[in-house]
N, C-alpha and C positions, 0 to 999 in steps of 0.2 A: 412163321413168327407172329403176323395177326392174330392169327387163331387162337396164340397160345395167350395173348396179352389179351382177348378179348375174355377168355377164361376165368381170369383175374379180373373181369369189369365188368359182370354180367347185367346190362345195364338193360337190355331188351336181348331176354335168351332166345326169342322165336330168330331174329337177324343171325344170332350167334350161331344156332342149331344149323341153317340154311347155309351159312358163312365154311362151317364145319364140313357138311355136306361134300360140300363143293370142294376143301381141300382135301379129303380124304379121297374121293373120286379118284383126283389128279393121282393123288398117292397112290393108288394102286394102280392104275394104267399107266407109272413110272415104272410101278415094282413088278409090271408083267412086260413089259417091253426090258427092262434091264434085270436080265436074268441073273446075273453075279449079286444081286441084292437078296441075303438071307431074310428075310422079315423075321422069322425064328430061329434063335441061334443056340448054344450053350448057357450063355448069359441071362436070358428071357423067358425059357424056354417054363418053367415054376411058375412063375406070377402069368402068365400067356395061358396057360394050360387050367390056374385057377379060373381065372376071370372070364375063362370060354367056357367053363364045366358053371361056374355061377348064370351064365347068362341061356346056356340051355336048360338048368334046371329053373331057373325063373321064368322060361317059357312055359315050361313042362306043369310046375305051379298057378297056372290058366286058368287047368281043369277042376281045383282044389280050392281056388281063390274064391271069397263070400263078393270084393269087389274087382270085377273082371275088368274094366276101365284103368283104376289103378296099378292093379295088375300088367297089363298092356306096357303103360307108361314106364314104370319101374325096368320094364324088361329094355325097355330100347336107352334110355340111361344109361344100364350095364353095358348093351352092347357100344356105345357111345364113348365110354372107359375105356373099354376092351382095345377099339381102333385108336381112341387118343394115348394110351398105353405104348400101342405100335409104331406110332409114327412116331412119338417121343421116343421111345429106347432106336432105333434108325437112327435118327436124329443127333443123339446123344454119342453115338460114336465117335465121331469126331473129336480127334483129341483138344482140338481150339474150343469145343464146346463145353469140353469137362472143365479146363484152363481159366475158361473167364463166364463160366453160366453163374457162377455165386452173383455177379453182380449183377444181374439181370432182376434177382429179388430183391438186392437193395438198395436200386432205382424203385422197383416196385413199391417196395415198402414208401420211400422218399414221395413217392405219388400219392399213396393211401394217408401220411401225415399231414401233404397240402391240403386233400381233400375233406380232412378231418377239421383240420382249423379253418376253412373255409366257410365249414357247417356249422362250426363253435362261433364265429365271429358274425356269422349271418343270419340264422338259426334257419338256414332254408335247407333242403337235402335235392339228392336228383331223383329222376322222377321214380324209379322203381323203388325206393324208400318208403317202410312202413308212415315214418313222417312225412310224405309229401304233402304240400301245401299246410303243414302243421307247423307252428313256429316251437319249436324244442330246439331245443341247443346241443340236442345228444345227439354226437355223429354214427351214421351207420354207414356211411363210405359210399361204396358202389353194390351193395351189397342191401336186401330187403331190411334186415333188423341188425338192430347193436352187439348184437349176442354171432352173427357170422361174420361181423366186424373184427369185435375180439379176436372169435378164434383165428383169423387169419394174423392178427397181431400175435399174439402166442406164439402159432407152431414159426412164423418169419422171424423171431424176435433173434435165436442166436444171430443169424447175420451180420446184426449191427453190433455184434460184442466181439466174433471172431474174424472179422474181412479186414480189420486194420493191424492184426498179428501176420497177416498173411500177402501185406506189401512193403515192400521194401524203404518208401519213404513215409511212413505214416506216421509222422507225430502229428501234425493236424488233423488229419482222419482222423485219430486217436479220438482227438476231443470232439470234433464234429460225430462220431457216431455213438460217444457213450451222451453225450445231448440228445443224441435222436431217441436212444434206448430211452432216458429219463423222460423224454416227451410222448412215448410209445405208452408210456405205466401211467402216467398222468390221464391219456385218451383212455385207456382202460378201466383206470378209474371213476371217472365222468361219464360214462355207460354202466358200472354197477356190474360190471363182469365180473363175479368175486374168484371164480377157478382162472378166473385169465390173468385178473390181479396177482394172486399170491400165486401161480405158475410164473408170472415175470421177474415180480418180485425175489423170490428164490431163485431165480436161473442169474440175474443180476450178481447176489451175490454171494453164490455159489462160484459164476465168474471173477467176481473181483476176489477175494479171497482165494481162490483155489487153480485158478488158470492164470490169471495177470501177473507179472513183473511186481518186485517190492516196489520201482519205481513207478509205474500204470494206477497201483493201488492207491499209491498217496495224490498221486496226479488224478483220480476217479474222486475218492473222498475230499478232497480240494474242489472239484470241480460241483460237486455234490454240493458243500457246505457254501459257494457262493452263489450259485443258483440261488439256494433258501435266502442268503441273504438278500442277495439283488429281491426275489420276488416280497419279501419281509419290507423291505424299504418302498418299493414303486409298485407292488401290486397287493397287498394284504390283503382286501377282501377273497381275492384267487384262493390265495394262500387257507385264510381261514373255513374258506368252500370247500379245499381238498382236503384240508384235514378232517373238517367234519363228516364228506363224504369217506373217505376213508377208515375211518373210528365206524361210520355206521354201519360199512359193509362187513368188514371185519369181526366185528362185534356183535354181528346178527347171527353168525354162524351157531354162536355157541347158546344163543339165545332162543333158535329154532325150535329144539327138541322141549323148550318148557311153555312153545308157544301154539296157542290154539290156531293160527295163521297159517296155512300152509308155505311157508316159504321155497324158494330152490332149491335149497340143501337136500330138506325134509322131502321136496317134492322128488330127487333124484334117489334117495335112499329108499324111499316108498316103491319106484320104478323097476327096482333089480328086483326082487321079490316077485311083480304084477309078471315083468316078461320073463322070470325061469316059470310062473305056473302058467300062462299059454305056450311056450314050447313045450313044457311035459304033456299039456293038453292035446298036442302038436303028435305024441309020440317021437317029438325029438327032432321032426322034419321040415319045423316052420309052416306058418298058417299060411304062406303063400307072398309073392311077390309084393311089398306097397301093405298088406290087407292087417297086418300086428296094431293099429290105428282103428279097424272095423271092430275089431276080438276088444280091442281097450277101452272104446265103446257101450259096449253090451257085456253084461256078466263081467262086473268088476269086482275084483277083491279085494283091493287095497284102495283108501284113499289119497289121491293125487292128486289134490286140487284142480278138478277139469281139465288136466292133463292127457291128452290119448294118445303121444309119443314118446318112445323110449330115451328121445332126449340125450344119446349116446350113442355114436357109431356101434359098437361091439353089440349091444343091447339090440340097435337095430336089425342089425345082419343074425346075429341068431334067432331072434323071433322070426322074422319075415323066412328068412333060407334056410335053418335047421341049424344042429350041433355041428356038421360037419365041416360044413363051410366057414362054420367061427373057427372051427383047431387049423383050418387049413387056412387060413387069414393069417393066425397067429400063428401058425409057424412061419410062413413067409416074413411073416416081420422080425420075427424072433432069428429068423436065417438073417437081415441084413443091418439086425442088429451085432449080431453076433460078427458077419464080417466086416462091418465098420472099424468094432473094437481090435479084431484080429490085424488090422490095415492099419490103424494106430500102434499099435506094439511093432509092427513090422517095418516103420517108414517112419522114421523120428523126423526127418528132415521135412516131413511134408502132413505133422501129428497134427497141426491147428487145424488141416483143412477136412482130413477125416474126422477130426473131435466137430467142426461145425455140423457137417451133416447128423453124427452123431445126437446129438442133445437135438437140431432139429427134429428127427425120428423120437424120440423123447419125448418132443411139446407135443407129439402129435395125439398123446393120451388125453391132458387136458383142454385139448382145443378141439377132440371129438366129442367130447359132451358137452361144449358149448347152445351150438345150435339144437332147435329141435331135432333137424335131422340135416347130416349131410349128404345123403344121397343124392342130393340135387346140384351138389359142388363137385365140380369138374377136375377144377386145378390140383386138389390132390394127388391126381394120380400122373399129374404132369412133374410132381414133385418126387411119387414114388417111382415114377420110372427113370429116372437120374440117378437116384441112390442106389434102384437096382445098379444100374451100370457102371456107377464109381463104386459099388461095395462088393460086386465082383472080383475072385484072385485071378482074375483072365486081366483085369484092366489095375492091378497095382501089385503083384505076384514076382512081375517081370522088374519092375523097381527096387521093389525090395531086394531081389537080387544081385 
């Protein structure tokens, strides 16, 4: 369980990696002494098979690699996923785990917003903070920059709009978690995350209109409209900060394409274009482990304002690994997208909790082109190997029935 909350805090990764090490160890001289333990099952068996065929051909991409160092590093990551992958789906069997793991995130989350208004009210950050020792008022958590902040706010964010449909006495939840939602989109805002903004924003209310009660709705928009006013009365400059941060982000969008400024936007549209002509360059196979950064470097064709990251998980993994390994990604998702929906249709009495994981599967689009890159973010796949497990008809097949 440290491990996995250390994942979410990557506060000194060298302690984390070492930390890791060592439960993984344990893990396997459980999993050899207790022979009745599958490590590979039916359920896992797709995503296990991808991320081990990923992590030998990113060795294998060594010999092809312009930088062999990065190359190296890249490879042990994978293999990194591969065993945190393993021990999370084990892990996850446990029916008590499936039962009450939602709340595990939205403690986490509840952490990530202390430690956000701690940084807003202090303007200090911790130490792995692009801001350390800088007094900015912009939180970036536990996490190097604002923009891997966000994304973690993004793909977390249904949580806090679907955990209080899904207990039994939640009228208070009710209002305490659509407050958190509303203060999640606020931190959002105040970092300038414009895909994490209008990713929240829309999931909000797409929620409130489309999944809430008539009575949740007027009780949301109620809650909504005295916020503004409470904050209108005793904080107005707040107030007049977000809006005009908000109007500017928003607003810039559309403003990019006539602007000589290379913005985010502009910079991200420019990106998909640079990494399809290095994989064609590639024959299709990826320049190598880590090395789509060296190629973006040297011989550029597009400008992206000093940009030399794809800036998008998908973008990444196919430049660096090839075509193949982007369709085989995407079908794995597209598979546990697909059985979420089918476990939804199948299981009305238990819709809220497949629809949560659903939409978080969802955010998980614009919260990978958040960061530069996420290959260096662990906890993803601590995420996706739960959903494998609950989006399995091995583990909701037998309910339905």
């Amino acid at each position: 369980m440290i491990a996995v909350v250390l994942d979410y805090f990557p506060v000194d990764m060298g302690f984390n990696d070492i930390y890791f090490i060592a439960v993984a160890s344990l893990c396997l001289i459980y999993a050899i002494i207790d022979k009745d333990i599958a490590i590979i099952n039916e359920v896992n068996l797709v995503p296990v098979l991808f991320l081990l065929a990923l992590s030998a051909y990113s060795l294998i991409s060594y010999n092809w690699s312009i930088d062999k160092r990065i190359s190296l590093a890249h490879s042990k990551l994978i293999l990194r996923k591969t065993a945190l992958f393993l021990i999370i789906s084990v892990f996850c069997r446990d029916k008590r785990v499936k039962q009450y793991a939602h709340w595990f995130w939205f403690f986490l989350m509840l952490a990530y917003l202390g430690i956000a208004f701690w940084e807003i009210s202090t303007w200090k950050h911790l130490p792995q903070s692009i801001y350390y020792n800088r007094a900015i008022f912009v939180p970036t958590g536990p996490f190097y920059g604002p923009n891997q902040f966000g994304a973690v706010f993004c793909l977390l964010f249904p949580f806090y709009l679907f955990i209080p449909e899904l207990t039994k006495n939640r009228r208070y939840l009710r209002v305490f978690s659509f407050i958190c939602a509303l203060l999640v989109i606020a931190i959002v805002i105040v970092e300038g995350a414009r895909i994490a903004i209008i990713a929240t924003l829309g999931m909000l209310l797409y929620t409130l209109f489309f999944l809430y009660s008539k009575k949740m709705r007027r009780t949301g928009l109620l809650l909504i409209g005295l916020i503004i006013l409470g904050l209108i009365i005793f904080a107005k400059p707040l107030v007049n900060f977000t809006i005009s941060k908000l109007s500017a982000e928003i607003s810039s969008i559309g403003q990019e394409s006539k602007s000589c400024v290379m913005g985010s936007i502009k910079i991200r549209t420019r990106l998909i274009p640079e990494n399809l002509e290095i994989l064609a360059q590639s024959g299709f196979m990826g320049v190598g482990a880590g090395n789509v950064e060296r190629y973006m470097l040297s011989g550029r064709i597009y400008r992206t304002g000093g940009i030399s990251n794809p800036h998008n998980f998908f973008l990444e993994l196919m430049a660096n690994y090839g075509l193949v390994f982007l369709l085989g990604f995407l079908y794995i998702y597209g598979i546990w997208l697909y059985r979420l929906w089918r476990a939804i249709k199948a299981n009305p009495e238990q819709k809220k909790y497949y629809e949560m994981f659903f939409f978080v599967l969802l955010m998980f689009i614009p919260a990978a082109s958040l960061p530069s890159s996420i290959i260096w973010e662990h906890h993803y796949w601590i995420l996706f190997a739960f959903i494998n497990e609950i989006s399995h008809p091995a583990n909701w097949m037998q309910k339905a029935i």
